[in-house]
C-alpha atoms as a printed R data frame, in Angstrom:
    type eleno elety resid chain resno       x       y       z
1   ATOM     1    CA   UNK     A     1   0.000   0.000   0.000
2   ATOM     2    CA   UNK     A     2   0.920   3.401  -1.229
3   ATOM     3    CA   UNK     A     3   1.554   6.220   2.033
4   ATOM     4    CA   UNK     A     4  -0.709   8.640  -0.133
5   ATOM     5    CA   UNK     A     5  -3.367   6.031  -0.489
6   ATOM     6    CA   UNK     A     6  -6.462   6.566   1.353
7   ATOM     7    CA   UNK     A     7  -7.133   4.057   3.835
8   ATOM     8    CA   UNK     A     8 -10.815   2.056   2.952
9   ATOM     9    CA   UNK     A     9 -13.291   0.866   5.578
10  ATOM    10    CA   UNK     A    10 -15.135  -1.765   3.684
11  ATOM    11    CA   UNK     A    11 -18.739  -1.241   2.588
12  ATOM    12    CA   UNK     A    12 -19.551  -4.406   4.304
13  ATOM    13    CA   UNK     A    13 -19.927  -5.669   7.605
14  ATOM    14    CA   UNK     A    14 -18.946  -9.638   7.510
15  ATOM    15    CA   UNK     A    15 -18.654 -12.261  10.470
16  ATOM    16    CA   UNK     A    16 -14.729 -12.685  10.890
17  ATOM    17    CA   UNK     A    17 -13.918  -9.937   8.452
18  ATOM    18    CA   UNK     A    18 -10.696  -8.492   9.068
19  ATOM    19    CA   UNK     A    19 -10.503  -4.985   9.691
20  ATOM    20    CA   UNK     A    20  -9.092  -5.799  12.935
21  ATOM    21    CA   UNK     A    21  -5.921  -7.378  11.470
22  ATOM    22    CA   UNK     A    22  -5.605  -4.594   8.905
23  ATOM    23    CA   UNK     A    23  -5.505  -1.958  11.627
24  ATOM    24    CA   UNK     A    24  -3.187  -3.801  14.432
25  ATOM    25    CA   UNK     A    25  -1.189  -6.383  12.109
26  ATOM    26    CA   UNK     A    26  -0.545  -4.799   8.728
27  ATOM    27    CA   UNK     A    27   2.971  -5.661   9.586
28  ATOM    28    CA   UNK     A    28   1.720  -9.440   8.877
29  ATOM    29    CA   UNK     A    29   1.733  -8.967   5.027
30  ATOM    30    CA   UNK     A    30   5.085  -9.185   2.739
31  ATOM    31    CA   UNK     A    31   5.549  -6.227   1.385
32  ATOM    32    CA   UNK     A    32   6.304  -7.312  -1.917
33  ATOM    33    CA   UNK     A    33   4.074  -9.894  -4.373
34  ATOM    34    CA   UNK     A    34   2.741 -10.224  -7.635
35  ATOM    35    CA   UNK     A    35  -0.599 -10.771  -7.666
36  ATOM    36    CA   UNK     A    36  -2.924 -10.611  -4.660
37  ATOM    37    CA   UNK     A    37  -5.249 -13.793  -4.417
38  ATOM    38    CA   UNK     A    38  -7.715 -14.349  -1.507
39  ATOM    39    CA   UNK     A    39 -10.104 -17.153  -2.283
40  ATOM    40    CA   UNK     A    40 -12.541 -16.169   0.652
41  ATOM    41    CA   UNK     A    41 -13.549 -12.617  -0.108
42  ATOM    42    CA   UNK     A    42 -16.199 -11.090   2.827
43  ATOM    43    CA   UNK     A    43 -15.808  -7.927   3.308
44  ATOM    44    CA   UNK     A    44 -12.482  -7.811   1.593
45  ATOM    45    CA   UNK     A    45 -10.990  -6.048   3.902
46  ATOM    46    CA   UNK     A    46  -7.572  -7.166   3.278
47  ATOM    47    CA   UNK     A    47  -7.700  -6.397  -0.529
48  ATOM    48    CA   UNK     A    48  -9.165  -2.651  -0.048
49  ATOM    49    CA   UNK     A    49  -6.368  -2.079   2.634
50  ATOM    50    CA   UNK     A    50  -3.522  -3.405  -0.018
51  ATOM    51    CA   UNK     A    51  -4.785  -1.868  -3.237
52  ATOM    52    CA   UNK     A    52  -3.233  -3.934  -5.308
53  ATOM    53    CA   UNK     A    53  -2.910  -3.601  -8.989
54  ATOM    54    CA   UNK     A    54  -3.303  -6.972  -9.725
55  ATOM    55    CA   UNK     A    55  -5.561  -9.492  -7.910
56  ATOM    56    CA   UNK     A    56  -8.278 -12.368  -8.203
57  ATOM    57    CA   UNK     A    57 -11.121 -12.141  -5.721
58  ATOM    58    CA   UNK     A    58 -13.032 -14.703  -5.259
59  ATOM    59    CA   UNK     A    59 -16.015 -16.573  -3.106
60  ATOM    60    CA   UNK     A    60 -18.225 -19.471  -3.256
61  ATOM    61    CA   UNK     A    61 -21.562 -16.872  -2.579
62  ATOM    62    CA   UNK     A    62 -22.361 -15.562  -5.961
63  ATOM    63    CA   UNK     A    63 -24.772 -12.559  -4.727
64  ATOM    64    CA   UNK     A    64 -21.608 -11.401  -2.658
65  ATOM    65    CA   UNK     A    65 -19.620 -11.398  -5.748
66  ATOM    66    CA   UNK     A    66 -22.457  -9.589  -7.631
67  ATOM    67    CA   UNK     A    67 -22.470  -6.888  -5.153
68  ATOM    68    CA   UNK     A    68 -18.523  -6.136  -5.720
69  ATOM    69    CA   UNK     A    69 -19.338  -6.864  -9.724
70  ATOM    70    CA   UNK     A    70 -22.040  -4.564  -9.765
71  ATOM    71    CA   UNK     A    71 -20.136  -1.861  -7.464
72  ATOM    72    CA   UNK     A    72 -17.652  -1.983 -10.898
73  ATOM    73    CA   UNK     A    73 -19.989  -1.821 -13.297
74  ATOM    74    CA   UNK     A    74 -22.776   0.176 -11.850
75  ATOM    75    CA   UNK     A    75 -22.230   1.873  -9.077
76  ATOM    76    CA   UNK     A    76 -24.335   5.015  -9.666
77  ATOM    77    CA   UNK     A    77 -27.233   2.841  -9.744
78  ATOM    78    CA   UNK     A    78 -26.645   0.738  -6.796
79  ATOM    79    CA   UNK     A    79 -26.518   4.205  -4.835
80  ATOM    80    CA   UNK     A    80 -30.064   5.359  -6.508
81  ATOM    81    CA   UNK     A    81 -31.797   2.316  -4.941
82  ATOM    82    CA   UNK     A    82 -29.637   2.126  -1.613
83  ATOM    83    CA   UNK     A    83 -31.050   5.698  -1.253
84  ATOM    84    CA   UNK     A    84 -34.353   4.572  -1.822
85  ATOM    85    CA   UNK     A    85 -33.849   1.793   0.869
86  ATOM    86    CA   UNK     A    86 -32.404   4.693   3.407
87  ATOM    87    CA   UNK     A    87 -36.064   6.737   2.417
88  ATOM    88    CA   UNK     A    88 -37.809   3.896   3.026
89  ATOM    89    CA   UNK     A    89 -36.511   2.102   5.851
90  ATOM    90    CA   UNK     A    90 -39.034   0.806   8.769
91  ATOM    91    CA   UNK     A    91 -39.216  -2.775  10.593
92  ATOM    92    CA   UNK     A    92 -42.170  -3.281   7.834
93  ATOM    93    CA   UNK     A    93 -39.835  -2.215   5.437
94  ATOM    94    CA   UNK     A    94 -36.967  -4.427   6.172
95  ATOM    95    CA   UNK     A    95 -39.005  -7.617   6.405
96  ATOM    96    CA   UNK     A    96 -40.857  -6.887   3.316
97  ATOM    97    CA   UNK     A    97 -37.420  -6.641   1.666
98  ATOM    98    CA   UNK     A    98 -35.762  -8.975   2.725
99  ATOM    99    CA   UNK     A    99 -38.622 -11.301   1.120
100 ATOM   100    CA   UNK     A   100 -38.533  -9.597  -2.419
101 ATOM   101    CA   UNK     A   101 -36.528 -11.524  -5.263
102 ATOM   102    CA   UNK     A   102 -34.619  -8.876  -7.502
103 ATOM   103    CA   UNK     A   103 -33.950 -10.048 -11.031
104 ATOM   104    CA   UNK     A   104 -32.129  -6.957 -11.818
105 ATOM   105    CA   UNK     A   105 -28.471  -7.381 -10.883
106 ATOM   106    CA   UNK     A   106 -27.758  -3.695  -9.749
107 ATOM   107    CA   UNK     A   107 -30.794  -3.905  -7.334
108 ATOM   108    CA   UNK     A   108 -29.656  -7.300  -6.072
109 ATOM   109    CA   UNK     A   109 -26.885  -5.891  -5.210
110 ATOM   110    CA   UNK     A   110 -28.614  -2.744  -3.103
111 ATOM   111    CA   UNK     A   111 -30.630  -5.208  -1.421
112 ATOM   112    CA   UNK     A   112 -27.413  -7.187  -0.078
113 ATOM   113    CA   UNK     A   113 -25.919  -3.730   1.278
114 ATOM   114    CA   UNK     A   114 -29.255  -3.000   2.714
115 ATOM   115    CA   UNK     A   115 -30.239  -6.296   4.530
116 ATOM   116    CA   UNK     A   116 -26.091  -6.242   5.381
117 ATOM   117    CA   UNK     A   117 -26.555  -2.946   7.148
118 ATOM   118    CA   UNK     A   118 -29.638  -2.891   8.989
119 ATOM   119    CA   UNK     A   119 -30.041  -6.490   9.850
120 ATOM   120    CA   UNK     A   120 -28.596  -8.351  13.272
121 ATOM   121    CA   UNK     A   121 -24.876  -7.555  13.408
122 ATOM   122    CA   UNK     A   122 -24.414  -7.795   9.607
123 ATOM   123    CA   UNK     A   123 -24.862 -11.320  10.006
124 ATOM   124    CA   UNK     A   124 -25.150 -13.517   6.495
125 ATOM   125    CA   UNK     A   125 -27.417 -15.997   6.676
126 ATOM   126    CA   UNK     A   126 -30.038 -18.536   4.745
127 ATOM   127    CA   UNK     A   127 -32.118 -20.564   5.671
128 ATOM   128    CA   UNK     A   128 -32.779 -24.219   4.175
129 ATOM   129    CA   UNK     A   129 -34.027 -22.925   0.373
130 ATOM   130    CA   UNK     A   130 -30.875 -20.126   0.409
131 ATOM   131    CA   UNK     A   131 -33.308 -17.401   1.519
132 ATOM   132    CA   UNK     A   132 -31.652 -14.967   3.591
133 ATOM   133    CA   UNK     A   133 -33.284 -14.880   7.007
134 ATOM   134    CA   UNK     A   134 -31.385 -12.366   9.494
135 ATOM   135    CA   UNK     A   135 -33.652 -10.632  11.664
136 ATOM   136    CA   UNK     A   136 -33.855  -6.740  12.007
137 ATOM   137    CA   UNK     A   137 -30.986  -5.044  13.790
138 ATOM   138    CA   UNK     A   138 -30.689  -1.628  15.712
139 ATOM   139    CA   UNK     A   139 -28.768   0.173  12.817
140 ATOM   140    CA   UNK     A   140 -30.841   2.730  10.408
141 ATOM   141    CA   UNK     A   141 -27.989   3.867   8.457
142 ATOM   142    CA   UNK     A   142 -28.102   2.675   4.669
143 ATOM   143    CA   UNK     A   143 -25.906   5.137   3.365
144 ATOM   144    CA   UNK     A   144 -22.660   5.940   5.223
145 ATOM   145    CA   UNK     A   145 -20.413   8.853   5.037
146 ATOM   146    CA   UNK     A   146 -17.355   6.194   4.568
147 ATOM   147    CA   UNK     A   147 -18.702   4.640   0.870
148 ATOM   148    CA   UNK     A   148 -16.656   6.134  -1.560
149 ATOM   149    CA   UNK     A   149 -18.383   3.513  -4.533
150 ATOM   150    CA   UNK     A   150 -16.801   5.586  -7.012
151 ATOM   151    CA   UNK     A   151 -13.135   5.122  -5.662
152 ATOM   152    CA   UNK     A   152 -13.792   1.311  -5.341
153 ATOM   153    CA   UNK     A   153 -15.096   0.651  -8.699
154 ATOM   154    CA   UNK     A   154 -11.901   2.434  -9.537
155 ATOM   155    CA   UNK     A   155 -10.172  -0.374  -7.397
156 ATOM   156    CA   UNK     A   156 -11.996  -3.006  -8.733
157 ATOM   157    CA   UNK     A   157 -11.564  -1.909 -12.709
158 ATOM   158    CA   UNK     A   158  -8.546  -4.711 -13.725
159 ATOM   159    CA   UNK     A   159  -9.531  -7.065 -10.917
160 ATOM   160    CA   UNK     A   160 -10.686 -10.374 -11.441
161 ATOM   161    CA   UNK     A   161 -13.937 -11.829  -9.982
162 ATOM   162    CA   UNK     A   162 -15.105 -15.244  -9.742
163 ATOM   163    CA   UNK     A   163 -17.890 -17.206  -8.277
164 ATOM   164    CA   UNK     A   164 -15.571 -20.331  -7.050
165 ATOM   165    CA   UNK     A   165 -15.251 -22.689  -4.619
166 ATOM   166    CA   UNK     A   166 -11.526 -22.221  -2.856
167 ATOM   167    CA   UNK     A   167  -9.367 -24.657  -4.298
168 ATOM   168    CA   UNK     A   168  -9.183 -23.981  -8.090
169 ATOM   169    CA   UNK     A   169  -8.181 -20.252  -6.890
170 ATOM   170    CA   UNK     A   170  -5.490 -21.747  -4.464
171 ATOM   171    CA   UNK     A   171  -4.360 -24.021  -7.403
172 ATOM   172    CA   UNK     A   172  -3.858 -21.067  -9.759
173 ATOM   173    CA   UNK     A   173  -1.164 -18.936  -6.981
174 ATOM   174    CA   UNK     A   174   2.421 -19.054  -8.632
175 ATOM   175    CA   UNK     A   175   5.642 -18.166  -7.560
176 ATOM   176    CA   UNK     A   176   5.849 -15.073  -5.489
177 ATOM   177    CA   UNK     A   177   1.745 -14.314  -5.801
178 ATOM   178    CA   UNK     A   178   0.161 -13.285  -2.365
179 ATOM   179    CA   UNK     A   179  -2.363 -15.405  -1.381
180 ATOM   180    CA   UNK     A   180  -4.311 -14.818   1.612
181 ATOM   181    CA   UNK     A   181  -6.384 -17.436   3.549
182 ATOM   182    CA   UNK     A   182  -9.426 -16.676   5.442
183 ATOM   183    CA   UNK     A   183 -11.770 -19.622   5.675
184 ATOM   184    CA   UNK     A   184 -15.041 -19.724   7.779
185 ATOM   185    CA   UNK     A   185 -15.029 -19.434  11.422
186 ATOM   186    CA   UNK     A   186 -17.421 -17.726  13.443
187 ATOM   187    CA   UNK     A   187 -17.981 -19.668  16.967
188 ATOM   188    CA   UNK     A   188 -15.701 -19.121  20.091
189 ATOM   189    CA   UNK     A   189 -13.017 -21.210  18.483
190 ATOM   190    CA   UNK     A   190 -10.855 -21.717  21.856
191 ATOM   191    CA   UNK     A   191 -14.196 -23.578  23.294
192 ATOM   192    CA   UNK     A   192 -14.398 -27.228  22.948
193 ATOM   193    CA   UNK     A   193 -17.603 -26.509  20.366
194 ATOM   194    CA   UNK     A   194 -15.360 -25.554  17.711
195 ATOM   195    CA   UNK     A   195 -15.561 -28.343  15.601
196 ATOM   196    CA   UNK     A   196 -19.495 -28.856  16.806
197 ATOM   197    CA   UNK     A   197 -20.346 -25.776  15.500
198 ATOM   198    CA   UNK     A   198 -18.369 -25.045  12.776
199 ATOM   199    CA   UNK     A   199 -18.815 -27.934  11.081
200 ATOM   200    CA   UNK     A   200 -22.627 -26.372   9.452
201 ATOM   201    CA   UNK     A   201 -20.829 -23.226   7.645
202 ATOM   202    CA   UNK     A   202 -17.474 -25.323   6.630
203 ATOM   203    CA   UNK     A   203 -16.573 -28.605   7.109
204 ATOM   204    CA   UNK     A   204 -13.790 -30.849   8.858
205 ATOM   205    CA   UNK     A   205 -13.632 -32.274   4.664
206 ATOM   206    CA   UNK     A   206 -13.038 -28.496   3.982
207 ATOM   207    CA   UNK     A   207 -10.782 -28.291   6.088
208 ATOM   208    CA   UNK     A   208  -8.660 -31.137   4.999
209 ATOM   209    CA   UNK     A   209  -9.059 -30.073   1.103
210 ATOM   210    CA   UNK     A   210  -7.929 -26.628   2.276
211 ATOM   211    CA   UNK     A   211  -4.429 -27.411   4.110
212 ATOM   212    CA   UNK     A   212  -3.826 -29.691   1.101
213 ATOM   213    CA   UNK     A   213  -4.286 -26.533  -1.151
214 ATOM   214    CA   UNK     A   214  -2.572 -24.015   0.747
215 ATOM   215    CA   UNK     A   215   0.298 -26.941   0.816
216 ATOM   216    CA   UNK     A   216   0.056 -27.413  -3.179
217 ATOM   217    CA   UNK     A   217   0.409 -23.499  -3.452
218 ATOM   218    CA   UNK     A   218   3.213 -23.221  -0.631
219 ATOM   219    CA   UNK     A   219   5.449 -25.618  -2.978
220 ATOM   220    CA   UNK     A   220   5.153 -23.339  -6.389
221 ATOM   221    CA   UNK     A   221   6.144 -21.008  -4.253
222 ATOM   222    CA   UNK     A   222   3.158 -18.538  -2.970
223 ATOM   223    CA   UNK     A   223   3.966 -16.304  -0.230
224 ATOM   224    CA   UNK     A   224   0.654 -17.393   2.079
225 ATOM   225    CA   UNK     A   225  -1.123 -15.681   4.857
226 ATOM   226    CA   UNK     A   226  -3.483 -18.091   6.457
227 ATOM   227    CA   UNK     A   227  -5.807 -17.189   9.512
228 ATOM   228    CA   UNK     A   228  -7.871 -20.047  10.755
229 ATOM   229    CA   UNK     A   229  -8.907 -21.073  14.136
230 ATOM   230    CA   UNK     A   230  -6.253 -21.239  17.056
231 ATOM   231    CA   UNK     A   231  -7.667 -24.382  17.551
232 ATOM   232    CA   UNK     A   232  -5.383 -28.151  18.357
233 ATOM   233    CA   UNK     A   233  -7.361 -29.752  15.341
234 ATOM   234    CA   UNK     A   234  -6.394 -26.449  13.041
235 ATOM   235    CA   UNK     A   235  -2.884 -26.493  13.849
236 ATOM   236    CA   UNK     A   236  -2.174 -29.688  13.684
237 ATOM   237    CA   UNK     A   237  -2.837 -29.469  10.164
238 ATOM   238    CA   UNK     A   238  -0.164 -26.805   9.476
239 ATOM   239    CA   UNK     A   239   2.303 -28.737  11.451
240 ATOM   240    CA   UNK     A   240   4.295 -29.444   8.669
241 ATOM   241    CA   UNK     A   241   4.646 -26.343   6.649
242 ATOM   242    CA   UNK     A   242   6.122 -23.248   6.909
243 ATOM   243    CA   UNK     A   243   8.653 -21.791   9.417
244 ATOM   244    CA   UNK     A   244   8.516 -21.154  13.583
245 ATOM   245    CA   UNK     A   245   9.174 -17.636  12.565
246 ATOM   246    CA   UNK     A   246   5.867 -17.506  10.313
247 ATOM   247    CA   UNK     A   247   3.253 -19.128  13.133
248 ATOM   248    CA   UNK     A   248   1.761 -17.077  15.814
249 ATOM   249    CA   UNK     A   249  -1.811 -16.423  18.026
250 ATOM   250    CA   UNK     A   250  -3.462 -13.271  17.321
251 ATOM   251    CA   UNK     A   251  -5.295 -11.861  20.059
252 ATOM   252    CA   UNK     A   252  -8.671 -10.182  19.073
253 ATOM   253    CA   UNK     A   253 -12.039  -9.190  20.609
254 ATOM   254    CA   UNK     A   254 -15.227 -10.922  19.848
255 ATOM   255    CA   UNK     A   255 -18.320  -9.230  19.322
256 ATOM   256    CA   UNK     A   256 -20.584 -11.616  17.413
257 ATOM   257    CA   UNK     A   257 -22.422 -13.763  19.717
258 ATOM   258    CA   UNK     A   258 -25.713 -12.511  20.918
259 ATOM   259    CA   UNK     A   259 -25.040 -13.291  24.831
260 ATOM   260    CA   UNK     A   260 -22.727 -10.599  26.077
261 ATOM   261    CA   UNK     A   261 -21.513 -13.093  28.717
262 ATOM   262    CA   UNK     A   262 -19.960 -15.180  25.381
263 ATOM   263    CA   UNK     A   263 -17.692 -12.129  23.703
264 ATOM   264    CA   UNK     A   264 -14.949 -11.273  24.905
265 ATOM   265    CA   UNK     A   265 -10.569 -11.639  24.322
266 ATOM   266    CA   UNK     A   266 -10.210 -15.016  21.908
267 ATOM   267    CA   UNK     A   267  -7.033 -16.223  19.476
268 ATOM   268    CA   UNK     A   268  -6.664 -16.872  16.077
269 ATOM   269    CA   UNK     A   269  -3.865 -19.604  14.607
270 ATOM   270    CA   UNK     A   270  -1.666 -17.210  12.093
271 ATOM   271    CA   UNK     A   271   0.495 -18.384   9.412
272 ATOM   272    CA   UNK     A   272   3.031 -17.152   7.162
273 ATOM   273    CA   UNK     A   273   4.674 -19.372   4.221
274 ATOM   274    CA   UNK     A   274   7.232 -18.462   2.244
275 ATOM   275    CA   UNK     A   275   8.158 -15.139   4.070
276 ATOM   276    CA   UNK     A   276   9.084 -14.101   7.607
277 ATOM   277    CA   UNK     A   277   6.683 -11.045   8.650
278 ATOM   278    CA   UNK     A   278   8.354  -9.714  11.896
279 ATOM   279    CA   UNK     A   279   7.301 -10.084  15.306
């Protein structure tokens, strides 16, 4: 990242997004790569701290990756209906919302931003038949004096978006590309009910294909920043790649679960292939 760069909040709020890594571990990411690769996109906060030139984005939810397509292509638009939402806005409102089915892709993606903003905690969620189902949160704001949509389409001009499932993406990292690894996690990972849990938004199979991947990628030589659970059953995947100097806990704050008795200090397993980030 460029000094003279403005720093980007991301438009979107996403369970275990990473703004919290971008403003107290920057230090984490090598400062030099070619292209910039991260396979599980959220909020993307990673990528609009970076800016990089060059990059492949990339997520198995297809209505996320129409939002950040549409934010490209047509982000005048999105605004005209997110300031319809903001006019319109109510408890009736939301719920009748969140039950309409846009065909249109620029107002699919307004609805996402909506929902994202005013629901529970910006919680993504579906139920059974992939209808989103997040309840109503305390937030009213649809429009924030942060979105710069303009800038970010600007961002996203020469980037590459795909609809994917992780491992392809992993599989096409080469020498000296930046990938970096953010798989689904959202419970109190240093609780026994991590793999309980877990297991319904990304499996102990996922898992496994994952540290095979990241493994696959770490031998063409990918520089690799992986966060994942701190978690025995985590790192004992990882056990055999990498360097001492490139594993570490994070220490974070969680906010997510409903019961304020259930947040507070947890750790995250951190690691760096194929460079040494200092301490």
């Amino acid at each position: 990242m460029n000094d003279s760069e403005p720093i980007f909040i991301p438009f979107l709020k996403w369970a275990g997004g990473k703004r919290w890594l971008t403003s107290s571990q920057s230090h984490l990411f090598p400062p030099h790569f070619k292209t910039y690769i991260e396979p599980f996109l959220g909020s993307g906060a990673v990528f609009f701290y970076l800016q990089p030139q060059n990059a492949v984005l990339s997520d198995s939810n297809m209505d996320l990756i129409n939002v950040y397509e549409q934010i490209r292509l047509n982000w005048p638009k999105v605004c005209k209906v997110l300031r319809r939402h903001q006019y319109n806005h109510s408890k009736k409102y939301y719920y009748i919302e969140r039950a309409r089915e846009h065909r249109v892709p620029h107002e699919r993606a307004a609805q996402f931003i909506y929902l994202n903003r005013t629901c529970w905690n910006g919680l993504y969620r579906v139920n059974l038949r992939g209808e989103f189902n997040v309840p109503i949160g305390t937030k009213n704001s649809v429009l924030l004096e942060s979105d710069n949509f303009e800038h970010m389409a600007s961002l996203l001009a020469k980037i590459t978006l795909k609809v994917s499932d992780f491992e392809p993406v992993l599989d096409s990292a080469g020498k000296d590309d930046f990938l970096f690894v953010d798989p689904p996690y959202v419970t109190r990972h240093n609780c026994n009910g991590f793999l309980k849990y877990n297991e319904k938004i990304f499996g102990w199979d996922d898992q496994i294909r994952l540290a095979a991947a990241v493994k696959r990628a770490a031998s063409r030589g990918a520089k690799i920043l992986l966060t994942n659970a701190d978690h025995p059953s985590i790192t004992s995947l990882y056990e055999d790649v990498g360097s001492p100097q490139g594993i570490r806990a994070l220490v974070r704050s969680s906010v997510l679960a409903a019961d304020s008795k259930q947040r507070g200090m947890i750790t995250e397993f951190a690691l760096a292939v194929n460079y040494d980030p200092p301490k």
